[in-house]
Every structure is written in C-alpha cells, then in structure tokens.
N, C-alpha and C positions, 0 to 999 in steps of 0.2 A: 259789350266786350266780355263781362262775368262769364254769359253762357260761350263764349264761344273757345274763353278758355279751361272752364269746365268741360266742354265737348273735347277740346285737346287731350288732356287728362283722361278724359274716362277712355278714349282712344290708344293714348298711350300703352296704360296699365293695361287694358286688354292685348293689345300687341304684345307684352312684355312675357303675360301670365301666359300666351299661346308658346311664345318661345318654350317657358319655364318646363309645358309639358313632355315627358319624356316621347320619343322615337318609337312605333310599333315593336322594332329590333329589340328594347328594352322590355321586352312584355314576358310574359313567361312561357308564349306559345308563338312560336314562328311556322309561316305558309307560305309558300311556293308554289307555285303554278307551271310545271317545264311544260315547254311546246309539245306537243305529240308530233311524231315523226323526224325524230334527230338524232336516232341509231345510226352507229357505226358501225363498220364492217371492216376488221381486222384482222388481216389474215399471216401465215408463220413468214411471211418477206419483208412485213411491215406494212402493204399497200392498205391504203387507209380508201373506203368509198361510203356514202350516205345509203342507206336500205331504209324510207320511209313507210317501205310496207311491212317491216318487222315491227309486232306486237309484245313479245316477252322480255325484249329488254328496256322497252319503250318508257322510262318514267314519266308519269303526268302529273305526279303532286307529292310533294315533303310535308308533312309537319312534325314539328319539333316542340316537346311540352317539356319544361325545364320544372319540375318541384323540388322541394327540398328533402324530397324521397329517392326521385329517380331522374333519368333523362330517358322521354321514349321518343323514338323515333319511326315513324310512318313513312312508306312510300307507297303511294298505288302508281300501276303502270295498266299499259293497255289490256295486258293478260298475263296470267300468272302462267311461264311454263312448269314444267314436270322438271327441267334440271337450272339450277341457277345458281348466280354467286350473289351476294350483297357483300359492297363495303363499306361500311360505314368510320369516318375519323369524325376524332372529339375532342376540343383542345380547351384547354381550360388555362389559367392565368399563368399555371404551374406545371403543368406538364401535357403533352399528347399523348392518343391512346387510337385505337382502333377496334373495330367488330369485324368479325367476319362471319358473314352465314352464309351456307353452302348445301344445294341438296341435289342430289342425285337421283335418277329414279328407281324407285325400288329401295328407297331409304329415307330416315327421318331427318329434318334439317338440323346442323352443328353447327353450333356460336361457338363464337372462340376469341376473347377481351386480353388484348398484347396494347406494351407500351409500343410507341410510335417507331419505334426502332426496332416492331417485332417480339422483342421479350415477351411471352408469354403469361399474363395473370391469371389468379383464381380469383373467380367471383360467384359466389354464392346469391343467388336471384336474378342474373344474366337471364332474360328471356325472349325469345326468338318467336312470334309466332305465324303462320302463314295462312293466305285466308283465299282461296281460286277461287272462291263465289265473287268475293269481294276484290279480287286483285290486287292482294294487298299483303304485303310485310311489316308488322310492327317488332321492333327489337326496343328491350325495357332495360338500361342500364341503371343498377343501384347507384346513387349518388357518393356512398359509399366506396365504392369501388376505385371511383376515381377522384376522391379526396373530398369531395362535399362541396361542392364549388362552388364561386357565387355566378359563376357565370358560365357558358360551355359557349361555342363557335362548332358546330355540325357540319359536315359534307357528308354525301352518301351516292352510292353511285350502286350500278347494277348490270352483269353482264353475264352473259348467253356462249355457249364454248359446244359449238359442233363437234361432230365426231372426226369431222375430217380436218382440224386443228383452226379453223375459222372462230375468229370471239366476234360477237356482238354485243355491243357498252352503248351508256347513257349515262351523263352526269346529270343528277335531279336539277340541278340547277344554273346548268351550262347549256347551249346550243352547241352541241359537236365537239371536238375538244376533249371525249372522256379519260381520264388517264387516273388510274389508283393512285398513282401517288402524291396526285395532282388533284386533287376534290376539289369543287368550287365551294369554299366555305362560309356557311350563312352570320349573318353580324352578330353579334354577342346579345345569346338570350338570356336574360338574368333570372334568377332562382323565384320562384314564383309564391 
C-alpha cells in the first residue's frame, strides 16, 4: 500500500506542477499560422467574395515578440506587392493604440502610431520595415511609446486597394471576416 500511495503522490504533484506551468500566450513571443488563401474581395457596394488566388494581401504567418524594449510585429504573406496598407492594433492593460503602414508605388512606406480613437502620437524609434524577397513586413514599436507594458494583445491585418476602388483584406489571424476595426486579437503576450 506505501508504494502505491507514493505513486499517488508523485502523480499528483506532477499533474499539479504541469498545471502550474504558464500558457505558450504567456511567453514573450506569439505565432500564428493564417490559412493561405482567405483574401477578401471588397468592393465600393459592400459585396463581399473570397479570391484564393490573390497573393499580396494573403497573410500566412504573425509573430509577435514582446521585450521590455519594444513590441515587433511580423507578418509574412504570400507576396509582398508594390502598393499596401498594414494595420496593426495593440492593447495593452491601459490603453489602445494602432500602426498604420502604407506604401504606394513610387514611394517609401509611412508608419504612423495613434491612440485607438485615431489621435495621432509621436514616437521616436517607430519602425516599419519591408522585405519582397522575404514577404515580409516587420513594424518595431518602442515599449515606450506605449507606456511600458507588461503585457500587449496584437491584431494586425493587411489589405490591397485597386485602382478601380476594389480592397483586398486578410486578418493574420482570422479566416474571412477581415475588418480594421475589428482585428482578431492575439492572448496577452507578457513582457519577456
């Protein structure tokens, strides 16, 4: 009977200590995986239709690195076009914020860090980078900027605006559904 309530025990506390450990969402870097081919097509009437064969607005992967420096945010998609939006929100215990990065062609890409309501902030070390080998957009928000936080919740999304008033969107981490104002937002990554 000893050993078998020894085995109980040592059973136990391992179940307990597995609980104990935190949630990957707790970790300092969050990853996501979006489906490829879950662009929408959004056109000036509202009619909403799926385009699985669009590549530039197509997100296929987030990550999200939380230090106690910065928040950077990653998205690769299928392929990087020549004109795009990124929006990125960020919420933190204490307030929401948003990025915006936008490039055109024939022009370099503008970040631009407003509270959730739009208001406009200055931020000194905002950085946007963009990488068409790699199909990838990383944007570097100082921790700073947005009060030091111990924690941040991410959405980011990305969408494609033809000439002829047509958008095409993808939420990183939604199937269909993309909407700016409406991010699908990732669990709370703590400060790493």
């Amino acid at each position: 009977m000893n050993v078998r309530h020894a085995l109980r025990a040592v059973t136990t506390a391992g179940l307990v200590a597995a609980l104990a450990v935190p949630a990957a969402a707790n970790a300092s870097t969050f990853r996501h995986t979006d489906p490829a081919k879950d662009v929408q097509r959004i056109t000036s009437t509202n009619t909403v239709t799926n385009v699985p064969d669009n590549k530039t607005a197509d997100v296929v992967h987030l990550q999200v690195a939380h230090t106690a420096r910065h928040v950077r945010t990653t998205v690769r998609l299928r392929e990087l076009g020549r004109r795009w939006l990124f929006v990125s929100r960020l919420q933190t215990a204490r307030r929401g914020f948003q990025v915006i990065g936008r490039r055109t062609p024939g022009h370099r890409p503008t970040w631009t860090l407003a509270r959730a309501n739009g208001h406009p902030l200055t931020c000194d070390g905002l950085v946007g980078h963009q990488s068409p080998r790699a199909s990838t957009i990383t944007l570097t928000v100082p921790s700073s900027c947005i009060g030091v936080p111990r924690w941040v919740r991410v959405g980011a999304g990305f969408v494609v605006r033809t000439n002829n008033g047509a958008v095409f969107a993808d939420d990183s981490q939604r199937t269909r559904h993309a909407t700016a104002r409406h991010l699908t937002m990732s669990p709370r990554i703590h400060r790493g």
